[in-house]
C-alpha positions in Angstrom: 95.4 143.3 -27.6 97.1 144.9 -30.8 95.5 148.3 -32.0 95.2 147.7 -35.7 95.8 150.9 -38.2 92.8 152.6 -39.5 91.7 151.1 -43.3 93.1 153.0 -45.8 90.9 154.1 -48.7 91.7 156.0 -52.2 90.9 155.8 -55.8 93.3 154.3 -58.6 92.0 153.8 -62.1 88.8 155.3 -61.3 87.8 152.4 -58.7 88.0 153.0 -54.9 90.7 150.7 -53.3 90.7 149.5 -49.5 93.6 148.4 -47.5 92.9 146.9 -44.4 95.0 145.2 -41.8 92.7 142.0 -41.1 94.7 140.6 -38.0 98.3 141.4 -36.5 100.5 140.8 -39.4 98.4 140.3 -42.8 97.0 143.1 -44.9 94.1 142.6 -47.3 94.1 145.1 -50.7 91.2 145.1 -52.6 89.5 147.0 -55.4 85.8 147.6 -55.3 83.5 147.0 -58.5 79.7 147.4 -58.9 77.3 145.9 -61.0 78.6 147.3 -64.4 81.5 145.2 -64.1 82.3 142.1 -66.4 84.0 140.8 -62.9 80.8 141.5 -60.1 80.0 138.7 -58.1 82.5 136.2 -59.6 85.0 134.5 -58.4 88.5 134.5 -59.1 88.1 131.2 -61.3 85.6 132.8 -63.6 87.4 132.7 -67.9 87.5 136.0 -69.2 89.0 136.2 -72.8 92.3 138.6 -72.5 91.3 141.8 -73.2 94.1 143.7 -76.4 95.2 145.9 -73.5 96.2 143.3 -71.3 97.8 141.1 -74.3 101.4 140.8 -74.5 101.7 140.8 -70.8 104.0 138.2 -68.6 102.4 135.8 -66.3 104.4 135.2 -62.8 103.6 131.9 -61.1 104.3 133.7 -57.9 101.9 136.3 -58.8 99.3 133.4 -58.8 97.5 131.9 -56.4 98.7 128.7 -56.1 95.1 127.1 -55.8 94.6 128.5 -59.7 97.9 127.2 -61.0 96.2 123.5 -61.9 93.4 125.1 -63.2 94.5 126.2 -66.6 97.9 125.7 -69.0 99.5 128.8 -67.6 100.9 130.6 -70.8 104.3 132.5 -71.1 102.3 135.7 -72.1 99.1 136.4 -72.3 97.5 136.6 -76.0 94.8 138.8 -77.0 91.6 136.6 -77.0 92.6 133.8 -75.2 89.9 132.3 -72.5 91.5 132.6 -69.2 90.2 132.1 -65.5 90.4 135.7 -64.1 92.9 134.6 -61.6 95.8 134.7 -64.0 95.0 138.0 -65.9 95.1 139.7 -62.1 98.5 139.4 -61.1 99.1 140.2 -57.5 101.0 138.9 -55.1 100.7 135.6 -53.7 96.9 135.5 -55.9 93.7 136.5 -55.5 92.6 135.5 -52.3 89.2 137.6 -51.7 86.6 138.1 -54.1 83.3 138.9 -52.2 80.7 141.4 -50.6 82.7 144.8 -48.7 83.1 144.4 -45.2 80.4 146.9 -44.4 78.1 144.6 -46.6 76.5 147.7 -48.7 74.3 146.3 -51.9 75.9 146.7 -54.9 79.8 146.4 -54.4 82.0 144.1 -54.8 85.7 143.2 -53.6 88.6 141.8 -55.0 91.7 141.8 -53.8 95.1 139.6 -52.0 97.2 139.8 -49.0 100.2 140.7 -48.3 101.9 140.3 -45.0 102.1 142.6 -42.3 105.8 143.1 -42.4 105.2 145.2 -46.1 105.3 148.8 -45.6 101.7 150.8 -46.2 103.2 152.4 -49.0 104.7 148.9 -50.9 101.4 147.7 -50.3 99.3 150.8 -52.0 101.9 150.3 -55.0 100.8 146.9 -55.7 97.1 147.9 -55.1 97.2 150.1 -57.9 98.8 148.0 -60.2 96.4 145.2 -59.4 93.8 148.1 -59.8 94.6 148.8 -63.3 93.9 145.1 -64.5 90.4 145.2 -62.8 89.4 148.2 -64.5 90.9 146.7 -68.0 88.7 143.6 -67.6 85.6 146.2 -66.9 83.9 145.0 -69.9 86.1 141.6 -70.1 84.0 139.0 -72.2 83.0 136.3 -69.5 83.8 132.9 -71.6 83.4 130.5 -68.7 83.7 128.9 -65.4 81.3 129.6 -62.1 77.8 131.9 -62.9 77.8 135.1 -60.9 76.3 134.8 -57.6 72.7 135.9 -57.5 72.2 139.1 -55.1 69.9 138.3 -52.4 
């Protein structure tokens, strides 16, 4: 059986950040929000209209999940006001692959975050965390123009 490192917690961009080896092999980085956030319990697929701060900004296919690709004309850059699924304005790599409760289930927080394999260092993968973390907290108070409602807390 394969010992798996400790989760390794911190804060970047005023939210705590999580980075946890699931299994052997694959790392999962996410960001934790609470209930003040545009983004709590939504999913990735949720439009946000581009916030000014974010405008400007290059969208990567690879740093989309590929699942989200089909879902809207993914633009060159992104332009201020534009209705977007959530999915494109956070970049990360290979997409947004968890958006749901923390592991520990406490009320009130929310993840979201991607993967990255197991072969990335610790470090490589906290760089990218904190990147990613920066674009949560600029769509904080994002304008929610469309897609899935936010799941009702039970």
């Amino acid at each position: 059986m394969d010992i798996l490192p400790d989760p390794v917690t911190f804060e970047a961009s005023g939210l705590p950040c999580i980075i946890i080896m699931t299994i052997p092999g694959r790392w999962l980085a996410c960001v934790e929000i609470t209930r003040e956030h545009a983004l709590y319990r939504r999913r990735r697929e949720v439009e946000v209209a581009v916030p000014d701060t974010l405008a400007g900004l290059d969208v990567t296919l690879e740093r989309v999940a590929y699942a989200d690709i089909g879902a809207a004309k993914l633009p060159a850059v992104l332009e201020s006001g534009a209705s977007l699924p959530a999915s494109i304005l956070l970049a990360c790599p290979g997409g947004i692959m968890y958006t749901g409760v923390a592991y520990d289930g406490r009320p009130g927080k929310w993840w979201i975050g991607f993967n990255m394999s197991g072969e990335t260092s610790q470090d490589e993968v906290r760089a990218e965390l904190e990147h990613f973390a920066a674009l949560v907290a600029a769509l904080a108070q994002a304008t929610v123009t469309g897609g899935p409602a936010a799941f009702v807390e039970t």
